[in-house]
PLY file of the C-alpha trace (Angstrom):
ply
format ascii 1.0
element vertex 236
property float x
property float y
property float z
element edge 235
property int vertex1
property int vertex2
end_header
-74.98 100.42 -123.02
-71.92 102.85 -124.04
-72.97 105.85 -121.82
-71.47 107.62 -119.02
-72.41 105.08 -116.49
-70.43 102.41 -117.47
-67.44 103.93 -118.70
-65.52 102.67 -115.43
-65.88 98.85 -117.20
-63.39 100.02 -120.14
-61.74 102.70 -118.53
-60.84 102.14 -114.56
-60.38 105.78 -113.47
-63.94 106.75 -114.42
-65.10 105.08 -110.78
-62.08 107.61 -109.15
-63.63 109.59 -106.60
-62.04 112.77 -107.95
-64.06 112.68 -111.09
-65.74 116.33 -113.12
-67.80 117.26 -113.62
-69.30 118.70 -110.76
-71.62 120.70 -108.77
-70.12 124.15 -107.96
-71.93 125.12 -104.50
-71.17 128.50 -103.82
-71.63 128.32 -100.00
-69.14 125.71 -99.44
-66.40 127.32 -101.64
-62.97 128.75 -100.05
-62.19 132.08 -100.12
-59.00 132.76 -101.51
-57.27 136.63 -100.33
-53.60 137.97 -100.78
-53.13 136.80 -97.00
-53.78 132.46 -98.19
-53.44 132.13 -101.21
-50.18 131.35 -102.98
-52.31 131.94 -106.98
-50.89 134.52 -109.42
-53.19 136.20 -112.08
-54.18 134.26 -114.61
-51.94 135.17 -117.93
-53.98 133.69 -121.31
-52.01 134.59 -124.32
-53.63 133.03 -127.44
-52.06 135.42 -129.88
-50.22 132.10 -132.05
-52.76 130.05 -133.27
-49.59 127.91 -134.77
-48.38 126.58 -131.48
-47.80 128.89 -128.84
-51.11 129.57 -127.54
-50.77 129.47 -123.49
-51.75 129.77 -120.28
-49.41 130.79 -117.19
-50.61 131.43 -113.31
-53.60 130.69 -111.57
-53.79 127.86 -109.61
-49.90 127.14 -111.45
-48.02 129.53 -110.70
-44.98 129.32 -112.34
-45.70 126.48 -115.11
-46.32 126.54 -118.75
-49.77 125.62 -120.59
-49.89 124.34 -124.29
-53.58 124.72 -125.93
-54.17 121.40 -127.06
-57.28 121.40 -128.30
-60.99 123.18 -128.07
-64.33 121.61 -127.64
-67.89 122.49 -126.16
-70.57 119.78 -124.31
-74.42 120.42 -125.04
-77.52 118.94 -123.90
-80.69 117.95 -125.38
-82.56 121.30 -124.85
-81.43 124.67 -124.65
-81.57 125.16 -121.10
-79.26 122.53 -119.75
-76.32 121.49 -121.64
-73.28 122.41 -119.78
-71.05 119.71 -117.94
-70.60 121.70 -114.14
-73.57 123.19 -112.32
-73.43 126.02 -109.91
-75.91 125.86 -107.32
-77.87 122.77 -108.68
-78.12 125.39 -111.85
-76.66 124.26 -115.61
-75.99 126.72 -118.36
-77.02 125.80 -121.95
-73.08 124.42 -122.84
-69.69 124.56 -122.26
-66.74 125.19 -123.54
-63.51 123.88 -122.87
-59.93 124.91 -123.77
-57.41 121.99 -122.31
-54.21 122.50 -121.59
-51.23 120.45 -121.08
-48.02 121.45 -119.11
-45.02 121.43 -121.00
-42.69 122.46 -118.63
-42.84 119.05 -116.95
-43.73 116.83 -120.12
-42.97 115.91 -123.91
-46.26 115.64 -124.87
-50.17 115.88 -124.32
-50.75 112.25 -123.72
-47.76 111.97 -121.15
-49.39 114.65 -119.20
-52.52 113.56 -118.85
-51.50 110.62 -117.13
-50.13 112.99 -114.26
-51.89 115.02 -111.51
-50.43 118.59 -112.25
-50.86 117.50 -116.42
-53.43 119.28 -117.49
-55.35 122.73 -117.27
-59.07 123.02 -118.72
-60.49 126.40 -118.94
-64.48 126.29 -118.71
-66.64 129.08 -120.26
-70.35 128.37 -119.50
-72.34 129.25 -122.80
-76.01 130.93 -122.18
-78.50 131.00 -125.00
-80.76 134.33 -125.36
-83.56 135.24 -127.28
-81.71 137.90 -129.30
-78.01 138.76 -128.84
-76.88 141.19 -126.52
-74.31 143.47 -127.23
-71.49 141.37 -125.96
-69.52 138.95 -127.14
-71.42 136.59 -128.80
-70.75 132.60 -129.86
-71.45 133.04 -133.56
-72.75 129.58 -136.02
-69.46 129.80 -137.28
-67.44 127.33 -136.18
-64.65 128.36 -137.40
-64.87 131.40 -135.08
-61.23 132.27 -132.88
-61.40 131.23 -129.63
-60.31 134.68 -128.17
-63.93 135.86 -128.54
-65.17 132.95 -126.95
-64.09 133.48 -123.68
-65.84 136.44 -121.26
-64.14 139.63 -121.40
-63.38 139.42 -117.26
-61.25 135.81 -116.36
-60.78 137.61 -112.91
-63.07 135.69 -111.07
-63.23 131.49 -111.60
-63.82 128.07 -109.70
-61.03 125.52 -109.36
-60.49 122.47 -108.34
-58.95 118.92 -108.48
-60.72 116.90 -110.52
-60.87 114.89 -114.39
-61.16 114.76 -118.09
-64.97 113.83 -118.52
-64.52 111.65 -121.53
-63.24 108.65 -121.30
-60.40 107.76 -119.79
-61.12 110.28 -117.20
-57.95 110.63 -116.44
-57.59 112.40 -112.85
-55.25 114.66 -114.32
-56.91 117.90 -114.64
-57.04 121.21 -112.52
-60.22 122.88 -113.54
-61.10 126.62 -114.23
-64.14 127.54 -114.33
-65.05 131.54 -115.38
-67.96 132.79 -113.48
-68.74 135.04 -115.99
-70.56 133.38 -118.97
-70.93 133.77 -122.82
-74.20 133.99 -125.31
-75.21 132.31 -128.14
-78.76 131.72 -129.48
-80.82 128.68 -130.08
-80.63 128.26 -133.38
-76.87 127.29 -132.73
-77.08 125.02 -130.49
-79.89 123.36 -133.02
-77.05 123.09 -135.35
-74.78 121.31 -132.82
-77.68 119.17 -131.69
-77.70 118.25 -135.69
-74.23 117.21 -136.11
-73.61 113.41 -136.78
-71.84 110.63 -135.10
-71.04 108.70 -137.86
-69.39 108.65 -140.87
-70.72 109.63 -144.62
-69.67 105.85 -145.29
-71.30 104.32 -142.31
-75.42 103.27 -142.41
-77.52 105.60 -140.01
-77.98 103.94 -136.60
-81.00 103.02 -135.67
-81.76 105.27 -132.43
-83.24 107.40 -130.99
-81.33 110.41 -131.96
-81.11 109.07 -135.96
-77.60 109.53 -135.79
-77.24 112.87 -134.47
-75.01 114.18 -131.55
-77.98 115.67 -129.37
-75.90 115.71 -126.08
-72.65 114.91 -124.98
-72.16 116.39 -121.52
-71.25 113.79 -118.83
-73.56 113.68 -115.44
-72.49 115.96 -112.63
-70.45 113.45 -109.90
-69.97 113.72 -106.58
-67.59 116.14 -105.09
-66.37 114.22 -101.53
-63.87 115.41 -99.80
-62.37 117.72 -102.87
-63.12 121.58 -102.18
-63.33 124.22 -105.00
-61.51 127.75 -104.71
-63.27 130.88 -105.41
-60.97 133.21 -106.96
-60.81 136.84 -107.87
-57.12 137.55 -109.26
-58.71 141.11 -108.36
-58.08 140.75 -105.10
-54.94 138.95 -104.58
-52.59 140.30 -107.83
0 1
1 2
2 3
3 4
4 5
5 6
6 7
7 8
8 9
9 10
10 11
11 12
12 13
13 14
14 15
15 16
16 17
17 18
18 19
19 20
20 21
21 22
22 23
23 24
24 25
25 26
26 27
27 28
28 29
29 30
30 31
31 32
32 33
33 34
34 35
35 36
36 37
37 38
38 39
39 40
40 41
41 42
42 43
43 44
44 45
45 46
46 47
47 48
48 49
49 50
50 51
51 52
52 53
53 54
54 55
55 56
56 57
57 58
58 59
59 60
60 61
61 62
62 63
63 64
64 65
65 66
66 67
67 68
68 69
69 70
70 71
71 72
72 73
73 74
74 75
75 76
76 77
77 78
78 79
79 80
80 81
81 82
82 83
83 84
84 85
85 86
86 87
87 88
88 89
89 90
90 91
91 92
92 93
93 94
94 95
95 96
96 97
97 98
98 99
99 100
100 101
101 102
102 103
103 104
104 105
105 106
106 107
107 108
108 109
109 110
110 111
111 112
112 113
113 114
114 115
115 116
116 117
117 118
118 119
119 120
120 121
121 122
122 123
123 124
124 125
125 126
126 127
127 128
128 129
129 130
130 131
131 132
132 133
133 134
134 135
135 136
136 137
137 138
138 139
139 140
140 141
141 142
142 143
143 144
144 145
145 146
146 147
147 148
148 149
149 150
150 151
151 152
152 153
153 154
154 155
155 156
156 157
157 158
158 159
159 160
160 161
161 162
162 163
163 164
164 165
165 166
166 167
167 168
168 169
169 170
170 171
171 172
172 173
173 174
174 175
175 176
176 177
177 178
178 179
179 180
180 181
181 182
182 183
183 184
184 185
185 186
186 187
187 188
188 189
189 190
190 191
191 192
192 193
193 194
194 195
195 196
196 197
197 198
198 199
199 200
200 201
201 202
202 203
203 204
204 205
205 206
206 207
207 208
208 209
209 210
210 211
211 212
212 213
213 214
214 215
215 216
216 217
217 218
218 219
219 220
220 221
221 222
222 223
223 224
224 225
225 226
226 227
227 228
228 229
229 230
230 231
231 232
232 233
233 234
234 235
């Protein structure tokens, strides 16, 4: 009685109508050109892991983007586990890299409790049979985020919308890479196998034994919101 759907009881904003994530139809996107579209090229430096790691222009153009923290959504099987569709379509997971702006606040939790807050980039993750020869999401988690993110950020989805954990803060302007990532099944199995609860704490008694088998919120409805296409191609 804890899931998704009744997150709004505890935590108001989750009944917002400007809630992620959501389903990205490609159809009803706008275009974005040099001629209407006021986005710079998207700048991700994450060469200081020890606190400068940031993100500059896009749909911001001329604020500043702390990485706050780094976390992936999976589903119970391997072929639907991300948190935004495209086209009806999931990906196995997705990973996000959230941002706060501190050119306009002090701190993380002040700016997610503002509309131009927070930036979350959005790297679907595809499983394969064996690993390409690309850049590959590796069972270590430990691994750097800089290979965890496709080798061309030129083209991504954005839009208005929210954290998908609770509070669901409408706070967040979303990026979403159309270009994916790979990983195999065997580790997402050993995400599907982590636990919920502590060494201390008795197993619960569900249907999951304790582990965290999924964690991606439901898609929710887009209304009146339209995504951007973008290809910093095109308009740098």
């Amino acid at each position: 009685h804890s899931g998704p759907d009744t997150w709004w009881v505890h935590y108001p904003s989750a009944s917002g109508s400007m809630q992620s994530p959501v389903d990205i139809i490609t159809e009803e996107t706008w275009q974005a050109s040099r001629e209407n579209s006021n986005f710079e090229p998207l700048e991700i430096d994450y060469s200081s892991m020890g606190g400068g790691s940031n993100v500059t222009g896009g749909p911001y153009r001329h604020y500043n983007f702390l990485l706050e923290q780094i976390h992936m959504h999976w589903g119970e099987s391997d072929k639907n586990g991300s948190e935004h569709y495209v086209n009806g379509k999931g990906y196995s997971a997705e990973l996000h890299f959230v941002h706060w702006n501190e050119d306009l606040y002090s701190s993380y939790e002040e700016a997610a409790r503002n509309d131009d807050g927070i930036l979350v980039l959005a790297v679907f993750v595809q499983f394969i049979q064996k690993h390409k020869n690309t850049k590959t999401h590796t069972d270590k988690h430990t691994q750097t985020h800089t290979n965890s993110q496709p080798e061309d950020t030129s083209k991504f989805w954005t839009y208005q919308g929210s954290l998908t954990t609770p509070p669901c803060y409408e706070s967040v302007t979303w990026v979403i890479f159309e270009n994916c990532i790979y990983t195999s099944s065997a580790v997402l199995k050993k995400y599907r196998e982590l636990k919920y609860y502590a060494e201390n704490e008795t197993r619960p008694d569900d249907e999951f034994d304790g582990q965290l088998k999924t964690n991606n919120r439901p898609v929710q409805p887009i209304g009146v919101r339209k995504v951007r296409q973008i290809n910093s191609q095109l308009i740098d």
